[in-house]
N, C-alpha and C positions, 0 to 999 in steps of 0.2 A: 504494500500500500504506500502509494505516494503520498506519505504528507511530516510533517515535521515535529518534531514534540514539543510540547511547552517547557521551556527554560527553567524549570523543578524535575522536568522527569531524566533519567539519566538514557541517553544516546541509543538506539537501537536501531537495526536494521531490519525491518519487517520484510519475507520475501511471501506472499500470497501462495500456499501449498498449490499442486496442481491440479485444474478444476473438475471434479467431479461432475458424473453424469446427473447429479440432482439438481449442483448448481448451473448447470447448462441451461437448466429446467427455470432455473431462477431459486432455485435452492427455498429453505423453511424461513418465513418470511424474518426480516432483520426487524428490532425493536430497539423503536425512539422514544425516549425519556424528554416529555416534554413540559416545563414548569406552565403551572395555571400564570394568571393574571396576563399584564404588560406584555412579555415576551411571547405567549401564545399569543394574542391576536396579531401581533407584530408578524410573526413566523409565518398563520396561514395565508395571509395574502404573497408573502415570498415564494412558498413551496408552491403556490396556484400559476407562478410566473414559470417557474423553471418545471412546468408542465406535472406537478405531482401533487393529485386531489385528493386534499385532506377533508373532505366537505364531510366525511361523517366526523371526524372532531367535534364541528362547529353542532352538530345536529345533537351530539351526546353531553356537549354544554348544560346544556338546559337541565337535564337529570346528573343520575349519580355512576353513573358509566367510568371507572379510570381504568379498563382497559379495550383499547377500542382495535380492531380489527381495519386495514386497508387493502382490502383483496386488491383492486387495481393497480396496488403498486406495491403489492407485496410486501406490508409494510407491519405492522402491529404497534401501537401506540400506546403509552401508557403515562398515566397525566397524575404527576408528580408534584411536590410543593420544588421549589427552586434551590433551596439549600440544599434538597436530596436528589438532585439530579446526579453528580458527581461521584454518590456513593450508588448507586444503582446499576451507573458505568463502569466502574472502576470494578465490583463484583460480580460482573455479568449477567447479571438480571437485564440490562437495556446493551445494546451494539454500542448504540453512540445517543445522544442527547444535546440538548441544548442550555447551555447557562449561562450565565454572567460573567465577566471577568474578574468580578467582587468577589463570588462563588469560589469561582476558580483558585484564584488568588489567596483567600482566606484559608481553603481545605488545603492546598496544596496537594493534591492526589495526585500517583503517577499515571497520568492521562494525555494522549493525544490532542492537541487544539489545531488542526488543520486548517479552520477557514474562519474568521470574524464577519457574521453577517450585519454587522454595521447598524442591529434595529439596536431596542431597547437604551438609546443611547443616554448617559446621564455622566456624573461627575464625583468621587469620590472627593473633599475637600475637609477640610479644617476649617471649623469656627469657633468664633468668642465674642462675648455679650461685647455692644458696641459701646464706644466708652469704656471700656474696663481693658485695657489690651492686654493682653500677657508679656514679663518681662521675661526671655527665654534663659537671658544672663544671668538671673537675678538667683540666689542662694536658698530659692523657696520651694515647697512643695507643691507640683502640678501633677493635677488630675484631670484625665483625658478619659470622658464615657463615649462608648460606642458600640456595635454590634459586628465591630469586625478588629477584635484585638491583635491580631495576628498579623494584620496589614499595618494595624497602626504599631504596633510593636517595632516590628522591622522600618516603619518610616521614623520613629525617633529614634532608634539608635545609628539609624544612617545620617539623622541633624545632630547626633551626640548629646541628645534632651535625656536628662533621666527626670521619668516622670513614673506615677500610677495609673496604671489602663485601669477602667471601669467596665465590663463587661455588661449592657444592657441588652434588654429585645425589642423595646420598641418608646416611643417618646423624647426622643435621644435628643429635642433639641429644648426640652424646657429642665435637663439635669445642669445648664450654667445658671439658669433663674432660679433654683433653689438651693443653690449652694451645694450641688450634690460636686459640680467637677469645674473647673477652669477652663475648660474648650472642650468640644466636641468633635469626634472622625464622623461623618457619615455620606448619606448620597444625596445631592441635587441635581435637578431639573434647572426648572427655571429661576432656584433662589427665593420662594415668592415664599414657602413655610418658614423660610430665615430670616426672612426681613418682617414677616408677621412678628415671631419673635424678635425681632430685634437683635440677631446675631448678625454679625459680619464674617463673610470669608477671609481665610488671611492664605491659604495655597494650597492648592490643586494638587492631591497624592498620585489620581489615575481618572483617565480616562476610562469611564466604563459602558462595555454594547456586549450583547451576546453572540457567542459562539459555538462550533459546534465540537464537540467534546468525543473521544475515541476509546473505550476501551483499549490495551494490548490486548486481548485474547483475542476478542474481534476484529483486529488491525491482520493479523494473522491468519483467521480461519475465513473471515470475505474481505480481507481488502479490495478485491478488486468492485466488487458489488457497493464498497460504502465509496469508494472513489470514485466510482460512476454517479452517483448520486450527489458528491459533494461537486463535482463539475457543473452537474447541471444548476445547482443552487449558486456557483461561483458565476455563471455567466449572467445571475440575474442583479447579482449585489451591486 
């Protein structure tokens, strides 16, 4: 399988075994880990371009359906929350999947990332209540809440900040207004939940859009079938 690893996983050569009379056939269909919200509806108008009908997804929305069958494209679908995409793949319950680069980044799994489809695009950044700026110099204790300690981790000891991660799940931008932490990691859009609060960005960790995520065992046993698949979604991005 042509594709490249992500800069966590360690180097491999993947050479596609030689193809069997089933998968001539098109082999037993491959399984996509797809996260609900943003990034699914982002996805199916992609995959509808580069000619492959997800239209029962959209039809099994509505109910309680998370594993949906694509006879047309020999596909099998299975609709996942977004932090568990990456563990699904990585243990071969899914081929390949789609997730975030926050995802990605956070778990650090050893995983193929072959292609960045450019949707779900937003902004991993640093904030602090406005007025109040932090002295990064200064001989005091700083506390940084987020829901992604692992990214933040690694980005202040690449600034040489020793600080407290605060590990939160959700609310992350009203713990400077209580006292709970000194700046915030987390993700924006358009900045408009920040400036509601009244925090300021002060810089940008990662740009973040999702991607399509590889098993090795899968890389392996249909490379050539998920490389077919990723071209076709490569010439619509």
């Amino acid at each position: 399988m042509n594709v490249k690893p992500s800069a966590r996983a360690t180097p491999l050569k993947v050479r596609a075994p030689a193809a069997t009379e089933a998968d001539a056939m098109g082999g037993r269909p491959l399984t996509l880990a797809l996260p609900r919200g943003r990034i699914l509806d982002d996805a199916l108008p992609l995959f509808r371009r580069a000619g492959i009908d997800l239209g029962p997804v959209e039809k099994a929305r509505a109910g309680r359906r998370l594993i949906i069958p694509i006879e047309s494209a020999n596909l099998r679908v299975l609709i996942v929350r977004d932090i568990d995409v990456p563990a699904y793949v990585e243990g071969g319950a899914a081929d390949f999947g789609i997730a975030g680069r926050d995802v990605l980044e956070e778990q650090g799994r050893d995983l193929y990332e072959p292609l960045d489809l450019g949707i779900g695009r937003c902004r991993m950044v640093v904030a602090e209540p406005e007025g109040r700026a932090v002295d990064e110099s200064a001989q005091v204790h700083l506390r940084y809440a987020t829901k992604f300690p692992e990214i933040t981790r690694r980005h202040l000891q690449d600034r040489g900040i020793v600080a407290e991660i605060i590990k939160l799940y959700g609310s992350i931008e009203i713990a400077p207004l209580v006292g709970l932490a000194d700046r915030i990691v987390d993700l924006v859009s358009s900045g408009e939940t920040l400036r509601q609060h009244h925090l300021r960005e002060v810089e940008t960790i990662l740009q973040v859009s999702a991607r399509i995520c590889v098993g090795r065992a899968a890389a392996k046993l249909h490379g050539d079938r998920i490389d077919a698949l990723i071209r076709r979604l490569r010439a619509v991005v």
